[in-house]
C-alpha positions as CSV (number, residue, x, y, z in Angstrom):
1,X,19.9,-12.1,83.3
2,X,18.6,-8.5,83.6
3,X,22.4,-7.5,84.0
4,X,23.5,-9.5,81.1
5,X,20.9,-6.8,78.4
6,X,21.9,-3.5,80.0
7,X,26.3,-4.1,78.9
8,X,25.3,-4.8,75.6
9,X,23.8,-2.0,74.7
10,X,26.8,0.4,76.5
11,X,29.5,-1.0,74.7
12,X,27.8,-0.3,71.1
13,X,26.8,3.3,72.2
14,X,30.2,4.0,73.3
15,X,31.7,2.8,70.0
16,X,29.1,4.8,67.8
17,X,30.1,8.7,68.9
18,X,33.8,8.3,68.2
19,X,33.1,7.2,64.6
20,X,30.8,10.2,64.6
21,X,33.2,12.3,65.5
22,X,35.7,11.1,63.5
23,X,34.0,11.6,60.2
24,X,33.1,15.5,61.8
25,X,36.9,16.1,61.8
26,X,37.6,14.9,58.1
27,X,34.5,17.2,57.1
28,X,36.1,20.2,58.7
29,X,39.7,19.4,57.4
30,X,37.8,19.1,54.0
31,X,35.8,22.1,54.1
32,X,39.5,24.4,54.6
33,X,40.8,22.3,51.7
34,X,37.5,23.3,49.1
35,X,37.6,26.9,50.7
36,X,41.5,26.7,49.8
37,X,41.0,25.8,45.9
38,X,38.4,28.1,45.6
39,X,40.3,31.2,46.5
């Protein structure tokens, strides 16, 4: 049963960073964008 705890927890830390790091690239495509319309 101990074994059965430990994959749970993997599997949702391994989904959580790519979302992160999904939003960081749409912040940095945005940030070019604003910098773009301002000039």
């Amino acid at each position: 049963m101990s074994a059965a705890p430990p994959p749970f927890p993997q599997p949702q830390e391994n989904a959580g960073p790519p979302e992160l790091l999904q939003l960081g690239t749409g912040t940095d495509e945005d940030e070019p964008c604003l910098r773009a319309d301002a000039a």
